[in-house]
PAFI-266434 format. One record per residue (C-alpha): residue in one letter; x, y, z. Coordinates in steps of 0.001 Angstrom, whole numbers, plus 500000, padded with zeros to 6 digits. Layout:
REM PAFI-266434
AXYZ...
***
This chain:
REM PAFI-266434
X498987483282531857X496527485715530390X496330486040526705X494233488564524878X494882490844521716X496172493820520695X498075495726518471X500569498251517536X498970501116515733X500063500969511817X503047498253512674X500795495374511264X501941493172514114X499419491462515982X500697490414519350X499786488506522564X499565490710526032X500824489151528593X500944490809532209X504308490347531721X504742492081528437X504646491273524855X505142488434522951X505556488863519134X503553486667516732X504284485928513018X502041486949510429X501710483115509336X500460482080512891X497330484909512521X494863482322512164X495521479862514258X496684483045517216X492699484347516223X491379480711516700X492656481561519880X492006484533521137X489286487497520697X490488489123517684X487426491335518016X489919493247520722X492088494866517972X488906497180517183X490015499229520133X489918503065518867X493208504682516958X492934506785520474X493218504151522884X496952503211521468X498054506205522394X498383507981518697X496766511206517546X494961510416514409X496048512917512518X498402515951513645X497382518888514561X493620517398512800X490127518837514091X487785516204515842X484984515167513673X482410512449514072X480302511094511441X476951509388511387X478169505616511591X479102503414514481X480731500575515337X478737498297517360X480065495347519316X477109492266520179X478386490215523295X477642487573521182X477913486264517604X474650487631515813X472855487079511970X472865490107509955X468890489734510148X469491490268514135X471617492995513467X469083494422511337X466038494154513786X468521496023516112X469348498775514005X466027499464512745X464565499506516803X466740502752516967X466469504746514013X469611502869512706X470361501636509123X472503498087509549X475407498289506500X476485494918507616X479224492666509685X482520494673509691X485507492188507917X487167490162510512X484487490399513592X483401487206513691X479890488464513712X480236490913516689X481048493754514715X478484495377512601X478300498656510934X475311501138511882X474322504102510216X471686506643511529X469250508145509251X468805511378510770X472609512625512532X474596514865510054X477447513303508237X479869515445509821X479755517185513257X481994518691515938X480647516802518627X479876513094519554X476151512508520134X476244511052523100X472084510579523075X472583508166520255X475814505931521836X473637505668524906X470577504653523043X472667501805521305X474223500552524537X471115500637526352X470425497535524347X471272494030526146X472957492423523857X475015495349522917X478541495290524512X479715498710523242X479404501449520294X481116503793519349X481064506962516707X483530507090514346X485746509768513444X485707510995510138X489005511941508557X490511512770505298X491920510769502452X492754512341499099X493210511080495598X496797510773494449X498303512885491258X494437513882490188X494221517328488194X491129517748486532X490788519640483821X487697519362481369X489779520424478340X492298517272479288X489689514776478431X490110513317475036X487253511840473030X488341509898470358X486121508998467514X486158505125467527X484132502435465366X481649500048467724X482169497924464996X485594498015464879X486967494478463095X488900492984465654X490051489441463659X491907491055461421X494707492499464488X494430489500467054X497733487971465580X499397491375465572X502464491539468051X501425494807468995X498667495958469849X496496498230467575X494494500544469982X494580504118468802X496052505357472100X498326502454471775X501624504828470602X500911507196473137X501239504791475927X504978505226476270X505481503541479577X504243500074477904X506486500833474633X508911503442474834X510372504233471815X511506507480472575X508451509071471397X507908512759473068X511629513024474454X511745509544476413X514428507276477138X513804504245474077X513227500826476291X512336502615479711X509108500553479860X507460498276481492X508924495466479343X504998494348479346X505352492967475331X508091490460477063X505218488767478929X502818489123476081X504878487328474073X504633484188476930X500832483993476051X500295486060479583X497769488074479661X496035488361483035X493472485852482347X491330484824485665X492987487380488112X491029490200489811X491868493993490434X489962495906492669X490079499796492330X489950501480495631X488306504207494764X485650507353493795X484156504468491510X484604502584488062X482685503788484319X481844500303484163X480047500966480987X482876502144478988X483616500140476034X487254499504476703X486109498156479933X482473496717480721X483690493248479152X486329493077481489X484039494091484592X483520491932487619X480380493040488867X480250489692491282X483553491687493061X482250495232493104X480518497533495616X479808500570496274X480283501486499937X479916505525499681X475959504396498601X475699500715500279X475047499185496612X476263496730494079X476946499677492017X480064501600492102X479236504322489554X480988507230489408X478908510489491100X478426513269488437X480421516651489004X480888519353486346X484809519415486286X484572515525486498X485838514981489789X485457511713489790X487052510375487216X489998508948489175X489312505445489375X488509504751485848X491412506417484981X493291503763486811X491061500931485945X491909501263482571X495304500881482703X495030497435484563X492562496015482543X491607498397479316X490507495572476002X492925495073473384X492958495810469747X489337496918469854X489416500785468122X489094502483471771X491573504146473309X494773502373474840X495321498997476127X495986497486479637X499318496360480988X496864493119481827X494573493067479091X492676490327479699X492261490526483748X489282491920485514X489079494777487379X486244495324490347X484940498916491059X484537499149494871X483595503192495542X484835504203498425X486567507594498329X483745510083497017X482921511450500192X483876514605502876X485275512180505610X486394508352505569X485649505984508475X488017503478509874X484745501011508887X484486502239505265X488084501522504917X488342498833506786X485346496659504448X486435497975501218X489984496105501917X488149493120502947X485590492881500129X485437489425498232X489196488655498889X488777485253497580X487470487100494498X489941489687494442X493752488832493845X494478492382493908X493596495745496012X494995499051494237X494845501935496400X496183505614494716X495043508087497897X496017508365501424X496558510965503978X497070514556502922X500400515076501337X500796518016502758X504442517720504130X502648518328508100X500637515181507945X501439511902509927X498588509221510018X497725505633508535X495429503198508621X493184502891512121X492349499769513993X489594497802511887X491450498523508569X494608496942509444X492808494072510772X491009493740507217X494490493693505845X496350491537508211X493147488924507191X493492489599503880X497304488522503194X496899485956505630X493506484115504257X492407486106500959X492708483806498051X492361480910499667X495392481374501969X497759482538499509X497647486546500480X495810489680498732X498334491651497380X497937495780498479X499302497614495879X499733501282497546X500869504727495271X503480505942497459X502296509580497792X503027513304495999X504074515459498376X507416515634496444X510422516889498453X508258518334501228X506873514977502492X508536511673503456X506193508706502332X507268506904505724X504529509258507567X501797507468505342X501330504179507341X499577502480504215X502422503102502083X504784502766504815X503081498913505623X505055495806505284X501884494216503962X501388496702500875X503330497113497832X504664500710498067X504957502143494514X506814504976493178X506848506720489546X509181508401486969X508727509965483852X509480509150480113X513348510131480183X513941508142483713X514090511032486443X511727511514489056X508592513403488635X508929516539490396X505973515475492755X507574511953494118X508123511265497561X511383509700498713X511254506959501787X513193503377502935X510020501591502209X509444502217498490X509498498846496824X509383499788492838X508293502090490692X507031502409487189X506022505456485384X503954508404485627X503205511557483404X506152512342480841X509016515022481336X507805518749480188X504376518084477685X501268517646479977X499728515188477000X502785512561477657X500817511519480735X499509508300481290X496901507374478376X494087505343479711X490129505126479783X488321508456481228X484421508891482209X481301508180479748X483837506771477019X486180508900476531X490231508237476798X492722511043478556X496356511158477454X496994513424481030X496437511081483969X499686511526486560X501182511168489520X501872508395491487X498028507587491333X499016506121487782X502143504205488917X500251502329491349X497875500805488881X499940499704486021X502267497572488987X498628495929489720X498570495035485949X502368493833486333X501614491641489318X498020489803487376X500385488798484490X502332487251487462X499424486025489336X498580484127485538X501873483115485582X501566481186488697X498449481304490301X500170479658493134X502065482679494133X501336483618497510X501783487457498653X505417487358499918X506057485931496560X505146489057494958X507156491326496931X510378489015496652X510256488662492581X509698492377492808X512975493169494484X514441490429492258X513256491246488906X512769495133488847X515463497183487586X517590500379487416X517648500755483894X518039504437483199X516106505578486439X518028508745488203X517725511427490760X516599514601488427X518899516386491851X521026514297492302X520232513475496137X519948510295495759X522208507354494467X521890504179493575X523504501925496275X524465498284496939X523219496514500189X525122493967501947X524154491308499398X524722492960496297X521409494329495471X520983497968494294X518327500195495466X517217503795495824X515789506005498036X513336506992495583X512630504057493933X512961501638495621X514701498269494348X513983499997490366X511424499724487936X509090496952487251X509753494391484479X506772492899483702X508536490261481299X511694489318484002X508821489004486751X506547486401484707X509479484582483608X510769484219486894X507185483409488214X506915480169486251X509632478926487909X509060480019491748X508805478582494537X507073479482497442X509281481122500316X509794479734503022X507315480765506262X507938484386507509X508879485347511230X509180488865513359X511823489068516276X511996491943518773X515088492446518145X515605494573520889X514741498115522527X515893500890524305X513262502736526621X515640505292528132X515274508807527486X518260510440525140X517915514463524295X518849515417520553X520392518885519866X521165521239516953X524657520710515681X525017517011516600X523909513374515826X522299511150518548X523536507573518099X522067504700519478X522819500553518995X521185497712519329X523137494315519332X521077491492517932X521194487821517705X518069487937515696X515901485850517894X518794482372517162X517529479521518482X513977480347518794X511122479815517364X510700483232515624X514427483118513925X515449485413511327X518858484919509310X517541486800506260X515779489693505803X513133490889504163X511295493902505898X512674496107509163X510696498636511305X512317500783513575X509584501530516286X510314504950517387X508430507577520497X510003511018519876X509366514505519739X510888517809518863X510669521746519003X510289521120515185X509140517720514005X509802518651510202X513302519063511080X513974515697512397X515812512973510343X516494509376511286X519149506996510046X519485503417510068X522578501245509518X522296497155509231X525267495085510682X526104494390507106X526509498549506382X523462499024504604X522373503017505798X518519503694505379X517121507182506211X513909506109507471X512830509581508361X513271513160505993X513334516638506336X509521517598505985X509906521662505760X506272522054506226X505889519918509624X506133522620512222X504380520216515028X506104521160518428X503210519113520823X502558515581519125X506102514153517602X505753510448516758X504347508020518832X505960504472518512X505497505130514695X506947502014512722X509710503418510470X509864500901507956X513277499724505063X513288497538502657X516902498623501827X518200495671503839X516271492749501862X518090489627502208X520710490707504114X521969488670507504X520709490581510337X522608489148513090X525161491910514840X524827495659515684X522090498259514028X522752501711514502X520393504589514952X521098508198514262X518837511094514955X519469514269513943X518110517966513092X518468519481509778X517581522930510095X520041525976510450X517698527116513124X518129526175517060X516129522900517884X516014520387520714X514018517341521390X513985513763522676X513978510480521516X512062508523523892X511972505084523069X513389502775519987X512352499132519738X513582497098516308X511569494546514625X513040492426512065X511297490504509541X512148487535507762X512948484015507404X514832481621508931X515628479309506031X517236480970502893X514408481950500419X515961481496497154X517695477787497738X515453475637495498X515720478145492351X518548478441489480X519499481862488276X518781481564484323X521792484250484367X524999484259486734X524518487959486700X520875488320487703X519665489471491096X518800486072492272X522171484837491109X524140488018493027X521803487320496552X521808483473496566X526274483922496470X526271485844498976X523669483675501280X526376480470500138X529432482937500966X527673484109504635X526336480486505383X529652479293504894X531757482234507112
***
């Protein structure tokens, strides 16, 4: 049999082609499947899959290229090479085994219409070159960013501020302390008293964040800001928009780029040290790795930045991603899923990165399911409300939300998130989803402090078990809170509810590790089936969930639906998904902006989390339909279903401190089902 690899595009499944088909592989079995086989295969271009980068998107092609040795080279090699041809080397690409290396020429535009064929041939006219290739550029925005010079805030604060004297305090004493509402809410500025973080909870265990890493994906960290340089991993940082150990914000007038200290302080902003605010995890590090501040991202850009120091860096935060535009379907390209299948698979040691994603602010327009970073089984998708527990008007709804936490307060611009801003100053007025994503990295390094031992799978379970409802609602009223076949409640906004910093490290001290994951093809149908105006198109797939193999799953934790379909109106298209235990995700929105008519979805992985820990054996049901008043046909071409999960239950070796607690509710109901 002939084995090599490939990949879905964005479904994070690696998988072994066969001539006789495919063969899925699970997550866990990555490095011994790369051992092998040439993993250097999955750098095949985003076109070669079959997907349109981006709909409806202009080609563009940037100065770097991806260059493939026929043999394992030395970056010195590499080097040599580069130089020959006019070529700056910016190293091996994550994951190539030293095949793969990065080249950038000096002379070729950033940005052009047109490969340059001259300079691909020159490259390949080299022996020990097997290919290169340009890259496309494409863009990636900043999440919930609205500068404005007159928000920035600079507070008057002593240097020599007397510290000893508020170390023992059980708060902390930070000026911009009472403003930060989503780590104390006490009903300050209209909010809901106790919709917080519950961060205090875990400060009162003695956790702090002490020896865990964040890394801010983004335009670059103010590294020299007091409420941060002490807390700065410069050993973990990069810039990659410059090619130096020095992710420093660029310099625009209406400061631009203040985005990623913005975020970085509220992971990791000093305690009770007279400048502004504190950080959900005070004492963690955060790493600046620049990587946004430029016209057009490269799959390689992306692709390194994920895969920088991961046994360094516990934690990625990412708050950008594809336009959210409402029109816009795209996700991460070849190289930068392989950097994160690596990373949860060998970063820390073995125990997982953890991708902590903002989950987009398109608001009603968009569906976060077209993002395919959000959208990943292998990030954390995060979500935001505001200060009196509704939705901010710019939050995207989708099945693969996780949690949420909190973003810029109800009506008053200055309830936003307070946190550090460029050249020292603090900002009461960051927002969006951009500053939900952040303060759920700080949530997860008290947990990482907790238990150091806590692998990435962890993390997403004792999010689903320890975040809650509280007072979160639908400002709308689309959405409702609903029970899934194992009694836990979730919603399609956000997600399983908001994050409890205090329930998660408890519960952290006591975890154990889950047991190893699996994917089954669950099955597929590849016949053609039209969908019309006025009616629902149902399809079923009957599963045994892969029983008696070796890639079992009897509970749940994530489920793609794999679907090829197109329409006279994309935008108008919704999809439905129903577990055999009732659970009904809509996996796919109305987008009223998405008037595509040519490139409909391409076996696009719509992801759920709505059926964690539910049985999966029986029959899942698929409905497509068309929400639009208008006349609109189209087809859905293909639908293959991918569960994920484990085989063994994952909660069997823990006790519930509370009969009423999520972990009390699911492990019943795996007794009751093991028992039927």
């Amino acid at each position: 049999m002939i084995l090599t690899a490939c990949v879905y595009p964005i479904t994070g499944l690696l998988l072994l082609c066969t001539l006789s088909g495919l063969t899925l592989v699970s997550s866990d079995d990555l490095k011994a499947t790369a051992r092998n086989s040439d993993i250097s295969n999955l750098a095949k271009s985003a076109t070669s899959s079959g997907r349109r980068p981006v709909a409806g998107g202009n080609d563009v092609f940037t100065s770097s290229f991806l260059v493939r040795f026929r043999r394992s080279v030395d970056n010195d090699y590499a080097h040599a090479v580069a130089q020959k041809y006019g070529f700056d080397n910016l190293g091996a690409l994550v994951g190539g085994n030293g095949h793969e290396y990065h080249f950038k020429h000096r002379t070729l535009p950033h940005a052009r219409s047109r490969r340059s064929i001259t300079h691909t041939r020159l490259l390949k006219s080299h022996p020990m070159i097997h290919t290169a290739v340009q890259q496309p550029g494409f863009k990636r925005v900043k999440r919930g960013l609205r500068p404005a010079v007159h928000a920035i805030h600079g507070l008057k604060f002593d240097a020599t501020y007397n510290t000893q004297a508020s170390t023992e305090s059980a708060e902390p004493t930070d000026p911009y302390f009472p403003f930060q509402w989503y780590l104390k809410n006490t009903g300050q500025n209209g909010g809901k008293a106790r919709l917080d973080l519950n961060v205090q909870a875990a400060w009162d265990q003695g956790i702090t964040g002490k020896n865990v890493t964040t890394a801010i994906m983004d335009d670059g960290v103010d590294y020299m800001h007091p409420d941060l340089k002490f807390n700065y991993n410069a050993e973990a940082s990069y810039d990659f928009s410059s090619n130096d150990p020095f992710p420093y914000p660029r310099y625009t007038d209406d400061w631009f780029n203040s985005h990623g200290t913005r975020c970085a302080g509220e992971v990791a902003a000093a305690r009770d040290n007279g400048i502004c605010g504190v950080g959900v995890a005070y004492d963690s590090k955060i790493a600046g790795i620049r990587m946004l501040d430029q016209p057009y991202m490269t799959d390689l850009i992306e692709a390194n930045s994920m895969g920088h120091e991961p046994h360094k860096i516990h934690i990625y935060s990412a708050s950008w991603g594809p336009t959210d535009d409402g029109k816009t379907v795209d996700g991460p390209r070849n190289a930068t899923m392989r950097a994160i299948v690596q990373g949860v698979n060998e970063g820390r040691n073995g125990l997982g990165n953890i991708y902590v994603w903002a989950s987009g602010d398109g608001g009603e327009e968009d569906d976060c399911n077209c993002d395919g970073y959000a959208a990943s089984m292998w990030t954390i998708s995060i979500n935001s409300a505001i200060n009196d527990g509704q939705n901010a008007h710019y939050d995207e709804s989708c099945s693969s939300t996780l949690a949420s936490t909190f973003s810029n307060g109800a009506k008053d611009p200055n309830t936003g998130v307070a946190t550090t801003d460029l050249y020292g100053k603090c900002t009461t007025t960051h927002s969006g989803t951009s500053a939900a994503a952040p303060e759920a990295a700080g949530v997860f390094a008290l947990a990482l402090e907790a238990n150091p031992e806590l692998t990435w799978r962890d993390i997403q379970h004792l999010t689903v078990l320890t975040s809650k409802r509280n007072s979160l609602f639908d400002a709308k009223n689309r959405f409702h809170w609903t029970m899934n076949g194992v009694g836990l409640e979730f919603n399609h906004l956000f997600g399983f509810g908001v994050l409890d910093a205090g329930g998660m490290v408890t519960l952290a001290k006591q975890w154990h590790t889950v047991p190893p994951r699996y994917h089954c093809e669950a099955g597929e149908i590849s016949e053609t089936h039209p969908i019309y105006s006025g009616r629902s198109l149902f399809l079923e797939i009957k599963t045994d969930a892969c029983k008696g193999t070796d890639t079992e799953v009897n509970y749940l934790e994530h489920v793609q639906a794999v679907i090829s379909a197109n329409a006279s109106r994309r935008g108008d298209l919704e999809l439905f998904l129903t577990s055999p235990m009732g659970t009904r995700s809509m996996i796919l929105s109305r987008r009223a902006n998405d008037d595509d008519h040519r490139d409909g979805f391409t076996k696009w992985p719509f992801m759920t989390t709505h059926s964690w820990g539910e049985y999966p054996h029986g029959t899942w049901k698929l409905e497509a339909r068309f929400n639009s008043n208008q006349p609109r046909s189209g087809w859905l071409i293909d639908w293959s279903l991918v569960l994920h999960g484990t085989k063994e239950a994952p909660y069997r070796t823990l006790s519930p401190a509370s009969p009423h607690s999520k972990l009390a509710i699911v492990k019943k109901a795996h007794e009751e089902k093991k028992m039927q």
